[in-house]
PDBQT receptor file of N, H, CA, C and O in Angstrom, charges set to zero:
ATOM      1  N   UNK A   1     119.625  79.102  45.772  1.00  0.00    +0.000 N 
ATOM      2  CA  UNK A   1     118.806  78.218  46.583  1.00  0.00    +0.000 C 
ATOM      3  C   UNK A   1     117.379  78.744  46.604  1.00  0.00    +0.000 C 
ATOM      4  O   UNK A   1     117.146  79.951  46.542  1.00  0.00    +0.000 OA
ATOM      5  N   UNK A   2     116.530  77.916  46.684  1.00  0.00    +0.000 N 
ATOM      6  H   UNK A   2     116.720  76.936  46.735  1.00  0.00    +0.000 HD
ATOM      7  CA  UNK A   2     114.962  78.310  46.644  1.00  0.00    +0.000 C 
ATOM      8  C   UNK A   2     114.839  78.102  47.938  1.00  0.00    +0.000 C 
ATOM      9  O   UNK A   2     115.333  77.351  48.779  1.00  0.00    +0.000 OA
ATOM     10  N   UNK A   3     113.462  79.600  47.861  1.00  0.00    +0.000 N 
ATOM     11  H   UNK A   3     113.060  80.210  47.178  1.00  0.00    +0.000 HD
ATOM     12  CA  UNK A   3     113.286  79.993  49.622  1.00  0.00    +0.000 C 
ATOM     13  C   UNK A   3     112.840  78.833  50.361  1.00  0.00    +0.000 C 
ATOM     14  O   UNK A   3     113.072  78.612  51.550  1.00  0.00    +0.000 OA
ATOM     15  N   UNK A   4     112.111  78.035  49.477  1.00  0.00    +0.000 N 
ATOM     16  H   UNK A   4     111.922  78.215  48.511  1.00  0.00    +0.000 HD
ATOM     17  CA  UNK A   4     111.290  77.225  50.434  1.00  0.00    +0.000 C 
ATOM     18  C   UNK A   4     111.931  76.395  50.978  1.00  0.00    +0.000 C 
ATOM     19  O   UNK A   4     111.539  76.225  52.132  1.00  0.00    +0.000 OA
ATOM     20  N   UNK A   5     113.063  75.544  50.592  1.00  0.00    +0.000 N 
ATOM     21  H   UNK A   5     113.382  75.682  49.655  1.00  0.00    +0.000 HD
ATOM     22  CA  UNK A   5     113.852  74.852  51.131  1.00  0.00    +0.000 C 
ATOM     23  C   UNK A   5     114.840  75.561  51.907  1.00  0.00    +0.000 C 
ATOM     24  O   UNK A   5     115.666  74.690  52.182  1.00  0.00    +0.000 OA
ATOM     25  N   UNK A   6     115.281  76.817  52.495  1.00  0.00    +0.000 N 
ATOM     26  H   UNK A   6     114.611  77.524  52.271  1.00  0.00    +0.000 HD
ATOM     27  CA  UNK A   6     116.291  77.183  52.333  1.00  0.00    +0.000 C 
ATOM     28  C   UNK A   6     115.768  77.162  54.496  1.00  0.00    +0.000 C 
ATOM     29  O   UNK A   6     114.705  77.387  55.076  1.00  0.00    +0.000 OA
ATOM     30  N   UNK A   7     117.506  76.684  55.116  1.00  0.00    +0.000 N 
ATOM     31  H   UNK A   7     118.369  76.501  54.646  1.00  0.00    +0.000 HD
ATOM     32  CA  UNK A   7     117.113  76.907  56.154  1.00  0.00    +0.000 C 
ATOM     33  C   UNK A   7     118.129  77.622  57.213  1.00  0.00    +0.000 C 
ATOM     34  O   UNK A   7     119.245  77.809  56.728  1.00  0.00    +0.000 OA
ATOM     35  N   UNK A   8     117.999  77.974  58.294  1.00  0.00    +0.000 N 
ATOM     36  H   UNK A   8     117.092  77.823  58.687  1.00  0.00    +0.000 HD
ATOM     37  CA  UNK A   8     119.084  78.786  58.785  1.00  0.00    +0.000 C 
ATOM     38  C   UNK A   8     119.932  78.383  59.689  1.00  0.00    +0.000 C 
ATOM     39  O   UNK A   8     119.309  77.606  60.412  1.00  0.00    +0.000 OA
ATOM     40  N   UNK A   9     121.057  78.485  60.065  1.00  0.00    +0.000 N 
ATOM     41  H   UNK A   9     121.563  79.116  59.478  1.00  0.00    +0.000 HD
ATOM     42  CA  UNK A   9     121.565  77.942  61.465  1.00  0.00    +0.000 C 
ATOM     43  C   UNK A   9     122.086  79.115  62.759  1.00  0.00    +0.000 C 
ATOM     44  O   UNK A   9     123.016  79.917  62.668  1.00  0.00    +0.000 OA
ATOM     45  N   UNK A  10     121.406  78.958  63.626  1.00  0.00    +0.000 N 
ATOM     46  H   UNK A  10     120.651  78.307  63.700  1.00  0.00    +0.000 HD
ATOM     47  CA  UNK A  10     121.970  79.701  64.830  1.00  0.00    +0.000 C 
ATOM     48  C   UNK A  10     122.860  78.939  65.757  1.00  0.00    +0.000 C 
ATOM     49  O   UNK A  10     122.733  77.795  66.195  1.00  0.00    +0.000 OA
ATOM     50  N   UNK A  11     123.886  79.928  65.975  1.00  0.00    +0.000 N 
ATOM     51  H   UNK A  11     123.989  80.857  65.619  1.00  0.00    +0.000 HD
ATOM     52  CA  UNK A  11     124.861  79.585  67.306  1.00  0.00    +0.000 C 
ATOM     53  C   UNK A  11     124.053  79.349  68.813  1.00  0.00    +0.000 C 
ATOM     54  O   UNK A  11     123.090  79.974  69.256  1.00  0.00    +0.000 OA
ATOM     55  N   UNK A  12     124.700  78.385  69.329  1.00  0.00    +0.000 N 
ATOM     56  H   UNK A  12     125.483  77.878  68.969  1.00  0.00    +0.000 HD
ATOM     57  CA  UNK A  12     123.628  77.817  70.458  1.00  0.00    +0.000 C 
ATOM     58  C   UNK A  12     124.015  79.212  71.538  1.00  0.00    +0.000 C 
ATOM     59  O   UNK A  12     123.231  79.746  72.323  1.00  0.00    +0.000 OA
ATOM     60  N   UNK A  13     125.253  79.528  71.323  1.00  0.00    +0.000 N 
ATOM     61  H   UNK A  13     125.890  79.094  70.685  1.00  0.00    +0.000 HD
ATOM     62  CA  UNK A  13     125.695  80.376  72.777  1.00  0.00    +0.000 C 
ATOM     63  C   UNK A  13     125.748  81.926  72.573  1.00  0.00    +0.000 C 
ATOM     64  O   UNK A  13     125.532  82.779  73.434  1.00  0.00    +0.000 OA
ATOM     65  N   UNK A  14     126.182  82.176  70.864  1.00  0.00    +0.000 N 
ATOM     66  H   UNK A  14     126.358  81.483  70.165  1.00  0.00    +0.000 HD
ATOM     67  CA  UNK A  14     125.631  83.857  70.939  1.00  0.00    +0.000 C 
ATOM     68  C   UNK A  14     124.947  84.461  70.443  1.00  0.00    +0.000 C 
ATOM     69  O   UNK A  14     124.791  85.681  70.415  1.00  0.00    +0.000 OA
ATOM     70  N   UNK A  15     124.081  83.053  69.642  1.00  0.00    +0.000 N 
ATOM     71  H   UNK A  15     124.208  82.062  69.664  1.00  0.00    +0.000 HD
ATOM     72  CA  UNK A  15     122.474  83.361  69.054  1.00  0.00    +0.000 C 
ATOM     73  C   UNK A  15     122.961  84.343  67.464  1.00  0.00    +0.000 C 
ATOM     74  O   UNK A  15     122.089  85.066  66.984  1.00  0.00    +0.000 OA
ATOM     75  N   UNK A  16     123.970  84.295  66.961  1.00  0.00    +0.000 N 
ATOM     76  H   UNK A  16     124.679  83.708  67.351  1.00  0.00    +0.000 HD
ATOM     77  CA  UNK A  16     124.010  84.876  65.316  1.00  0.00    +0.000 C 
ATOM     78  C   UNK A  16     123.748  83.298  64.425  1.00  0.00    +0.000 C 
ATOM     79  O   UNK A  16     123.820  82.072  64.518  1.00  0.00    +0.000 OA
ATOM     80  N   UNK A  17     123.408  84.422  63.551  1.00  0.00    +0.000 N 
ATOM     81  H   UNK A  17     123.350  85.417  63.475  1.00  0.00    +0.000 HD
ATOM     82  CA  UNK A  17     122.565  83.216  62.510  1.00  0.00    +0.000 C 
ATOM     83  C   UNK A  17     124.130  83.394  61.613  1.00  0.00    +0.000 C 
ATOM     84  O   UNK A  17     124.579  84.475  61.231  1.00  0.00    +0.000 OA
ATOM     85  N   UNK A  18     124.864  81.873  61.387  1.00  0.00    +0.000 N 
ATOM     86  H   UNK A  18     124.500  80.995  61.697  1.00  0.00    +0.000 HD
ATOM     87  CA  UNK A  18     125.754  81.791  60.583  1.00  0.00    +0.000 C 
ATOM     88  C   UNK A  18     125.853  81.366  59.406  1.00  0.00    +0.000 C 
ATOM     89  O   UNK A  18     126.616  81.656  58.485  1.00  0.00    +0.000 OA
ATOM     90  N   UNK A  19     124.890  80.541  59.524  1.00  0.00    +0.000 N 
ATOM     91  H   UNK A  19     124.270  80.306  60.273  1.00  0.00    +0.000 HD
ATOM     92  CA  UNK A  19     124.660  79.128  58.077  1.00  0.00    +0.000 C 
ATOM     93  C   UNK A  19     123.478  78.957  57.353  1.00  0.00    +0.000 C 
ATOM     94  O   UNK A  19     122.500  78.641  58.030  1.00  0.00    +0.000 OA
ATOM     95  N   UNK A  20     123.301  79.098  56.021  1.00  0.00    +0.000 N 
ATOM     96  H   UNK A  20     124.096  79.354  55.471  1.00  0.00    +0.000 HD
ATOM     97  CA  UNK A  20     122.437  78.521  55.438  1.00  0.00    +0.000 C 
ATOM     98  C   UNK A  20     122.344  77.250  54.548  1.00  0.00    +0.000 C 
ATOM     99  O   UNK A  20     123.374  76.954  53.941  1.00  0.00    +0.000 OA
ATOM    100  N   UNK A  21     121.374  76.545  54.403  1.00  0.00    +0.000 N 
ATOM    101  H   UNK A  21     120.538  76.785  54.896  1.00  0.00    +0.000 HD
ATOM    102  CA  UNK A  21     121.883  75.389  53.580  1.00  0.00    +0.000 C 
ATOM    103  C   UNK A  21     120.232  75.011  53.364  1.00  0.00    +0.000 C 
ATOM    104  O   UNK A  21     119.455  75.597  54.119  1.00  0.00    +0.000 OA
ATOM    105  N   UNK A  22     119.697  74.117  52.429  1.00  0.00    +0.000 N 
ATOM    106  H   UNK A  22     120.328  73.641  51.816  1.00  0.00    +0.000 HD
ATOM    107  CA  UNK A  22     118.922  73.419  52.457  1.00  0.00    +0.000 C 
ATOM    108  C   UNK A  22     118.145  72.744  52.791  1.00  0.00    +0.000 C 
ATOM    109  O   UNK A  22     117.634  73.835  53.046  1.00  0.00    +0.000 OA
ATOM    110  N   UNK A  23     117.200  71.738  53.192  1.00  0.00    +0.000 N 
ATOM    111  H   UNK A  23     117.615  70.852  52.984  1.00  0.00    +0.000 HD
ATOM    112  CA  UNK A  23     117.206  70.191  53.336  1.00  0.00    +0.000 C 
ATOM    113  C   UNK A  23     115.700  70.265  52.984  1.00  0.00    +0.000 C 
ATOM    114  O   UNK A  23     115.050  71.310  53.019  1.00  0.00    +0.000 OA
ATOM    115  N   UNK A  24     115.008  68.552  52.501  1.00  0.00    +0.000 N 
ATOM    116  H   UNK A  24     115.536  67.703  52.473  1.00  0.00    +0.000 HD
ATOM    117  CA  UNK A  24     114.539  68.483  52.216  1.00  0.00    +0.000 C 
ATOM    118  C   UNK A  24     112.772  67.754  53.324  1.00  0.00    +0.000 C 
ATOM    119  O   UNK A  24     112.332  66.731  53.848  1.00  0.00    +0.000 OA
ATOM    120  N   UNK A  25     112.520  68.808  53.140  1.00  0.00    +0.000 N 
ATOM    121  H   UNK A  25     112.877  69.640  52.714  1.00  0.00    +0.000 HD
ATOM    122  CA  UNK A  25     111.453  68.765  54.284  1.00  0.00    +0.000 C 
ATOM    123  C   UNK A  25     110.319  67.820  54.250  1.00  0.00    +0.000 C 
ATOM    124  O   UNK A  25     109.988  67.410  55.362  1.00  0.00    +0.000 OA
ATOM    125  N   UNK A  26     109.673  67.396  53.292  1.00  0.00    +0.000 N 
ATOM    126  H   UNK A  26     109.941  67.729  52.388  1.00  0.00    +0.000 HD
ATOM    127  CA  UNK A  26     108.913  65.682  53.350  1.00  0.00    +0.000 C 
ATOM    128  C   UNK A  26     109.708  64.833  53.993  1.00  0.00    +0.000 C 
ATOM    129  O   UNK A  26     109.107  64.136  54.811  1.00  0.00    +0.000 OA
ATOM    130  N   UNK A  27     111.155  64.602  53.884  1.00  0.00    +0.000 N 
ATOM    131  H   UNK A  27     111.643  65.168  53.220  1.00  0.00    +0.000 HD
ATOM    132  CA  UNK A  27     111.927  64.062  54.562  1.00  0.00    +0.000 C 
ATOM    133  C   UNK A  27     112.646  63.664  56.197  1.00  0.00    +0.000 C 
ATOM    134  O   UNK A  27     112.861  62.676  56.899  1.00  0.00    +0.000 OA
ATOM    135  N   UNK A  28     112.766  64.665  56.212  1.00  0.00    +0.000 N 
ATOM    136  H   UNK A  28     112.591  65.467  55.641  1.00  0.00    +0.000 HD
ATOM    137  CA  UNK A  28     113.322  64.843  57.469  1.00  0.00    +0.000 C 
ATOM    138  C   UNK A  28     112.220  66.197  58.382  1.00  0.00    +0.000 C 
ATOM    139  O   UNK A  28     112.292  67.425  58.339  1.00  0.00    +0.000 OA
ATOM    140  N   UNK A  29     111.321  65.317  59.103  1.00  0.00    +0.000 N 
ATOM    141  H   UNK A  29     111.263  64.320  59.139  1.00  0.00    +0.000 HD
ATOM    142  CA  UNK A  29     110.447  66.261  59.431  1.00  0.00    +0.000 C 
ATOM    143  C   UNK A  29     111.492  66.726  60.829  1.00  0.00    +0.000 C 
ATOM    144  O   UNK A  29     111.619  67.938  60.658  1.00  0.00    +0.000 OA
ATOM    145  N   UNK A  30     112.148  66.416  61.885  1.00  0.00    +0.000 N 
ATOM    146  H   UNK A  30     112.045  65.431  62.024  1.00  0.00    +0.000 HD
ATOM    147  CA  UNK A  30     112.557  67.401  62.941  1.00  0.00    +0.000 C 
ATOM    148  C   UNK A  30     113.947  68.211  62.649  1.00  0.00    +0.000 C 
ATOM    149  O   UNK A  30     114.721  67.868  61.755  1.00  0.00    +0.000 OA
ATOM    150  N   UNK A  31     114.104  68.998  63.258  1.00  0.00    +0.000 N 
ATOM    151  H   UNK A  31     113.475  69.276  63.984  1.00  0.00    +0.000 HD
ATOM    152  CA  UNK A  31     115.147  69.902  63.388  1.00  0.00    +0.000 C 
ATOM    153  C   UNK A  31     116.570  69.764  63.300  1.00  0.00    +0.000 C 
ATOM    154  O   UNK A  31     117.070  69.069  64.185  1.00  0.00    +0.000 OA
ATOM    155  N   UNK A  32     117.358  70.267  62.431  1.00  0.00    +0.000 N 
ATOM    156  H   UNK A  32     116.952  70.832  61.712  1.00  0.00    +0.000 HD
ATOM    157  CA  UNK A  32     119.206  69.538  62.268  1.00  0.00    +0.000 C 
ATOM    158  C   UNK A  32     119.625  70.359  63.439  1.00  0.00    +0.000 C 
ATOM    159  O   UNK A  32     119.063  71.422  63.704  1.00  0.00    +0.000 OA
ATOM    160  N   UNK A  33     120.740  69.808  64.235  1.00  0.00    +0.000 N 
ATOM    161  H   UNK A  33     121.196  68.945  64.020  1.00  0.00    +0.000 HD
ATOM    162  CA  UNK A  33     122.002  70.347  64.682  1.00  0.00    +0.000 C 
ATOM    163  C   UNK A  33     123.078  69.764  64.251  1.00  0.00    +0.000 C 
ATOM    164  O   UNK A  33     123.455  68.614  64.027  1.00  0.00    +0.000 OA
ATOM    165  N   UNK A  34     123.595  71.109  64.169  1.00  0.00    +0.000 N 
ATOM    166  H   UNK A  34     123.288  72.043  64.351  1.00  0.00    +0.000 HD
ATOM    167  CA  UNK A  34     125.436  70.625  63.911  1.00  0.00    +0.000 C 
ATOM    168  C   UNK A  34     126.493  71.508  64.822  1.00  0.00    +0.000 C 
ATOM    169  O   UNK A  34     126.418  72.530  65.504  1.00  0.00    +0.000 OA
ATOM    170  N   UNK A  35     127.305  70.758  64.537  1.00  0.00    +0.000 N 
ATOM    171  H   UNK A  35     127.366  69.928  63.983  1.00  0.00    +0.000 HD
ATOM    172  CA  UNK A  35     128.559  71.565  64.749  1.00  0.00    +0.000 C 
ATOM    173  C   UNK A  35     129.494  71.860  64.196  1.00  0.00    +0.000 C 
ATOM    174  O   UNK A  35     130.434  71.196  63.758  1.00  0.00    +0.000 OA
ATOM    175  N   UNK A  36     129.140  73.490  64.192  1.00  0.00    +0.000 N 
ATOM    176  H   UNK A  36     128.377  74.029  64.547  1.00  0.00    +0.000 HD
ATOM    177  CA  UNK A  36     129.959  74.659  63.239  1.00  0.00    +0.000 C 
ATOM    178  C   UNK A  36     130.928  75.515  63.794  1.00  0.00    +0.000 C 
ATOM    179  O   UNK A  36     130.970  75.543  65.024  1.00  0.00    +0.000 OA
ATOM    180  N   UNK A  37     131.497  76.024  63.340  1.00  0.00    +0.000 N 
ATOM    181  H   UNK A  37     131.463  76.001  62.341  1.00  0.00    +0.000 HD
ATOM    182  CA  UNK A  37     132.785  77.104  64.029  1.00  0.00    +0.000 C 
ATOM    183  C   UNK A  37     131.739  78.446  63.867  1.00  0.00    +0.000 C 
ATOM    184  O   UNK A  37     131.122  78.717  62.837  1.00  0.00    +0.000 OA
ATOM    185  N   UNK A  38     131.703  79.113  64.970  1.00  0.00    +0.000 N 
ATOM    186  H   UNK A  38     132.205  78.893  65.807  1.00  0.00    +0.000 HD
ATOM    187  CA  UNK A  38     131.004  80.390  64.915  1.00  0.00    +0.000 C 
ATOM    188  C   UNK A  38     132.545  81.863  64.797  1.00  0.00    +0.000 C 
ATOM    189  O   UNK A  38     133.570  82.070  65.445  1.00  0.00    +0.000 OA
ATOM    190  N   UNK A  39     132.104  82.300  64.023  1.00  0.00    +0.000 N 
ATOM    191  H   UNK A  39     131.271  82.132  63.496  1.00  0.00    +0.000 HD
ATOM    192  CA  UNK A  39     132.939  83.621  64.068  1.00  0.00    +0.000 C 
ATOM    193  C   UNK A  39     133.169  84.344  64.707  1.00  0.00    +0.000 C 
ATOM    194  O   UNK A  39     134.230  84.918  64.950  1.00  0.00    +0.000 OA
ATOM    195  N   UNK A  40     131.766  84.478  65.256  1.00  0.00    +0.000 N 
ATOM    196  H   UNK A  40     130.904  84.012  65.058  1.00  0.00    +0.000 HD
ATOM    197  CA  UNK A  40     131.966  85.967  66.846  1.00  0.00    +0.000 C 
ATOM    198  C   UNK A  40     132.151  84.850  68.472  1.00  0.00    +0.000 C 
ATOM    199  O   UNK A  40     132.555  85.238  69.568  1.00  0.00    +0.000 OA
ATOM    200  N   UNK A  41     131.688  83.414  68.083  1.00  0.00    +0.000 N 
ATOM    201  H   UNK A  41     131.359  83.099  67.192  1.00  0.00    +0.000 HD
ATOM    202  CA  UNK A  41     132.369  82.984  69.530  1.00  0.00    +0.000 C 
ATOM    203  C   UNK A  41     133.956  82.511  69.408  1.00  0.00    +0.000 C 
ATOM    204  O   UNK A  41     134.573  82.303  70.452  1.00  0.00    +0.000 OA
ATOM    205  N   UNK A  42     134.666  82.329  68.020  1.00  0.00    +0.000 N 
ATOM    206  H   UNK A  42     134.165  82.498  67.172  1.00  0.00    +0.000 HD
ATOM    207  CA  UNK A  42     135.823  81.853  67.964  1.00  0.00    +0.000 C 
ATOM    208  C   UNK A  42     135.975  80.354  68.133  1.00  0.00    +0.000 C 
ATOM    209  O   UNK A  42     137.065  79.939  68.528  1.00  0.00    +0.000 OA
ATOM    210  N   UNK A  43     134.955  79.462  67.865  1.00  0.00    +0.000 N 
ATOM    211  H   UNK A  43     134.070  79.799  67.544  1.00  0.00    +0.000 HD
ATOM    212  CA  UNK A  43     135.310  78.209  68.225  1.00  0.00    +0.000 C 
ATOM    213  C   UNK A  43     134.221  77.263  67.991  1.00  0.00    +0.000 C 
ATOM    214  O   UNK A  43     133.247  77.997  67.827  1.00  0.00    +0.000 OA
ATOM    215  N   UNK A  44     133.892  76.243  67.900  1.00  0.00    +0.000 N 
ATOM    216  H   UNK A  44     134.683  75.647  68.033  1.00  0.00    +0.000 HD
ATOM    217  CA  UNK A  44     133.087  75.282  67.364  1.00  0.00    +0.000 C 
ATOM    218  C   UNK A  44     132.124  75.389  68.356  1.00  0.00    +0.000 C 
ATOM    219  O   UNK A  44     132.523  75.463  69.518  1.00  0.00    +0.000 OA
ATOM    220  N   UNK A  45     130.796  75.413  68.100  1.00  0.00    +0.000 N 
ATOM    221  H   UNK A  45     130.472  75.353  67.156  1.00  0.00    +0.000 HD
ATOM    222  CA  UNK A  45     129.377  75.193  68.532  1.00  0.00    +0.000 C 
ATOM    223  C   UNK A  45     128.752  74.414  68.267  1.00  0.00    +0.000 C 
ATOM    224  O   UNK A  45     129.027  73.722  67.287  1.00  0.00    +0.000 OA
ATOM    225  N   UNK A  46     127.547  74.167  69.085  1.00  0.00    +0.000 N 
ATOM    226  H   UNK A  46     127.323  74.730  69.881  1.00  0.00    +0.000 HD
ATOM    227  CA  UNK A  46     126.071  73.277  68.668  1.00  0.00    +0.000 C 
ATOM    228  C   UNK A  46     125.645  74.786  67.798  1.00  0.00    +0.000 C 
ATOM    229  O   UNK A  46     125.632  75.896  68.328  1.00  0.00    +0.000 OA
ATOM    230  N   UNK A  47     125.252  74.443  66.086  1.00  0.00    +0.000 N 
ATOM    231  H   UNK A  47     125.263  73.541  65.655  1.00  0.00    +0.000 HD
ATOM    232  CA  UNK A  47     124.246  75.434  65.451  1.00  0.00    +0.000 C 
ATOM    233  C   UNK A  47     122.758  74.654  65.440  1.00  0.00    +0.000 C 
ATOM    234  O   UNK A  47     122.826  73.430  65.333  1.00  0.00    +0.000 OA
ATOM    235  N   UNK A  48     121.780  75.092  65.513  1.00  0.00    +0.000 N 
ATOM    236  H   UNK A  48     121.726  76.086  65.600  1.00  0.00    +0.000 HD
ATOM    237  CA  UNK A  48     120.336  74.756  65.424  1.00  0.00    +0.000 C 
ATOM    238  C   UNK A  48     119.876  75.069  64.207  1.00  0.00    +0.000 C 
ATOM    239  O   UNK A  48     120.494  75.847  63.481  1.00  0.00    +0.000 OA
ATOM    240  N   UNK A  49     118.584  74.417  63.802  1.00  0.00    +0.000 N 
ATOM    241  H   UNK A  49     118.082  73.784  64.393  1.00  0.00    +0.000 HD
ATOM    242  CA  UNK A  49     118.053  74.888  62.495  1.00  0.00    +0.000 C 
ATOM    243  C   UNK A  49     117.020  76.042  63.870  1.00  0.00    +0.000 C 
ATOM    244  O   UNK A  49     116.618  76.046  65.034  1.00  0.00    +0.000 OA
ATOM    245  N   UNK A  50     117.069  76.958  62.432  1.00  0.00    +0.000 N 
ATOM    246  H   UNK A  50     117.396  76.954  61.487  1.00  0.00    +0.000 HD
ATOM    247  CA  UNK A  50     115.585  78.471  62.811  1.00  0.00    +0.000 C 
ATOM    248  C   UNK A  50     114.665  78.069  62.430  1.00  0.00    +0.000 C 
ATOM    249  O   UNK A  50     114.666  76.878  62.119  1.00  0.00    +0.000 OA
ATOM    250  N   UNK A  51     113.241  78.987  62.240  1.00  0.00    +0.000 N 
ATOM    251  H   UNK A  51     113.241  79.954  62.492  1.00  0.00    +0.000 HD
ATOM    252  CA  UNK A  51     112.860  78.840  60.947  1.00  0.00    +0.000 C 
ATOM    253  C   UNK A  51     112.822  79.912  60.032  1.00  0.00    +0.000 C 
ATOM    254  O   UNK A  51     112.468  79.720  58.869  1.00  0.00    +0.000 OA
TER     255      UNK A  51
């Protein structure tokens, strides 16, 4: 993945960065959330994009 696109996801509740993925930024100018399974909380979260 190229840096420039490349973006991060944090756990809303114990703040580790779990996910990386893409997206394309001319595009979608505000911020993704999803919901991911975090490892150290054991269970599905809101993740945020970083920067």
């Amino acid at each position: 993945m190229s840096q420039e696109n490349l973006i991060k996801f944090e756990c809303s509740e114990c703040r580790h960065i779990n996910y990386y993925s893409k997206k394309n930024k001319k595009t979608l100018k505000e911020r993704l959330q999803l919901k991911k399974h975090c490892k150290w909380c054991k269970k599905h979260t809101l993740h945020k994009e970083t920067k």
